[in-house]
C-alpha positions in Angstrom: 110.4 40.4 63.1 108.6 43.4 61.3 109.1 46.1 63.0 105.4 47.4 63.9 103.8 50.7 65.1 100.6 51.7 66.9 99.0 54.8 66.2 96.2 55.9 68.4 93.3 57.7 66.4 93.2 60.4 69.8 89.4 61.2 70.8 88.3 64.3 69.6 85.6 64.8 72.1 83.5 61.3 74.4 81.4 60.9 71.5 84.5 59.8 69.4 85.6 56.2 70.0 89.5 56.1 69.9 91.4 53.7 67.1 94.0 51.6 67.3 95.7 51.1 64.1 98.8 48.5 63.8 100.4 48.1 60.8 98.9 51.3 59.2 98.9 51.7 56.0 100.2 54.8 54.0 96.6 55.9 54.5 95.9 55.1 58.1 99.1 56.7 58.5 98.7 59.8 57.1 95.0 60.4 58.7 96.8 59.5 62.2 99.1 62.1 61.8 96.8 64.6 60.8 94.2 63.8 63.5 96.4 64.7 66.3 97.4 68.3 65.5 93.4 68.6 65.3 93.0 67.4 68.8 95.7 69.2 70.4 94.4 72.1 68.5 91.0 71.0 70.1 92.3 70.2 73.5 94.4 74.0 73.3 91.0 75.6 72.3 89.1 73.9 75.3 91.8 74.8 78.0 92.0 78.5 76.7 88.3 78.7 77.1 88.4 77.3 80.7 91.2 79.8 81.2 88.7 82.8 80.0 86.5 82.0 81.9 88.8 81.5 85.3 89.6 85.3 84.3 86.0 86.0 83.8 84.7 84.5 87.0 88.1 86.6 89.0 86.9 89.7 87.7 83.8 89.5 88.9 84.5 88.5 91.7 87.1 91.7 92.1 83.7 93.6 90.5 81.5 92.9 93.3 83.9 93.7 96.0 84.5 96.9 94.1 80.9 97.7 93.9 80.5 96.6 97.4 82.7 99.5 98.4 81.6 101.8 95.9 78.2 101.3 97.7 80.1 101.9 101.1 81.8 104.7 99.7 78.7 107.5 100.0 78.0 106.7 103.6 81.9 106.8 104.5 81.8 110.8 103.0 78.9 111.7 104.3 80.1 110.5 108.0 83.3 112.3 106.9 81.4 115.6 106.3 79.7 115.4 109.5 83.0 114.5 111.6 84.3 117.8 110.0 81.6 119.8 110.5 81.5 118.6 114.0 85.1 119.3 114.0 85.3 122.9 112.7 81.9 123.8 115.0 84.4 122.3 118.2 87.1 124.7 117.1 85.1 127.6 116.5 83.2 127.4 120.3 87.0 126.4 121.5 88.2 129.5 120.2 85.0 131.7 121.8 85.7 130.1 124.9 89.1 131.4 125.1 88.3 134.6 123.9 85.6 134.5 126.8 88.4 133.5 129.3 90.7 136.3 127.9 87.7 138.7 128.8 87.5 137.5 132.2 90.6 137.5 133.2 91.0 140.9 131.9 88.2 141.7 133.5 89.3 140.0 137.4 92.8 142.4 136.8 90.2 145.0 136.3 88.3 144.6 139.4 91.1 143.9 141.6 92.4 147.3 140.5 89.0 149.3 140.8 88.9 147.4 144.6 92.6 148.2 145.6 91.5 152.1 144.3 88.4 151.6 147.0 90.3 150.3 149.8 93.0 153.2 149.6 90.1 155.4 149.1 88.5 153.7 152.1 91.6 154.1 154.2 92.5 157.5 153.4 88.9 158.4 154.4 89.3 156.5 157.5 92.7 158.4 158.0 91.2 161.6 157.8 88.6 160.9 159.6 90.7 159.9 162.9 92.7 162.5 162.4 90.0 164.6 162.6 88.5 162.8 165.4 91.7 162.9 166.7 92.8 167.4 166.4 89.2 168.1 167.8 89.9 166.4 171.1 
């Protein structure tokens, strides 16, 4: 028995009908040969394209959500601004407040001393006056 060998003509695209060739000639078997470097150059081609546009569709994907922030982003600083603002205006009436309480405290010492002054005053006056009081009778 011959020894015998199929070659399949490979489909280039569904419009292309596929070949079977047995026995090929030196012919057939050439243009066999040659065909299927074509369609795996073809079929590599087609693969790379679907790749690109995997990538493509990824990025944009990654580009709206980026541009979804970057729309964010303006309202996040301006809130930002205003929490600081808010912030340094809390510190600032903090610090008047303790300054205040400073004051007032200084100024309690202050009156305690002025009112220990009047009651010595007071009792001294009182003092004298009983003893007074007391050398006329």
């Amino acid at each position: 028995m011959k020894n015998q060998t199929l070659f399949v003509l490979a489909q280039i695209d569904a419009m292309t009908p596929c070949k079977v060739l047995s026995n090929p000639s030196g012919l057939d078997h050439l243009l066999a040969l040659s065909i299927i470097p074509i369609w795996l150059f073809h079929h590599l081609a087609s693969l790379e394209a679907i790749r690109d546009s995997l990538v493509v569709v990824q990025m944009t994907k990654k580009s709206e959500k980026l541009r979804a922030k970057a729309f964010v982003l303006p309202g996040i600083r301006a809130k930002l601004e205003a929490l600081r603002w808010r912030h340094s205006t809390a510190l600032e009436m903090m610090g008047e407040r303790d300054e205040e309480l400073e004051e007032l405290r200084a100024d309690i010492v202050d009156l305690k001393e002025v009112y220990r002054e009047l009651v010595n005053l007071l009792v001294n006056q009182i003092q004298k006056a009983s003893s007074s009081s007391t050398g006329n009778i």
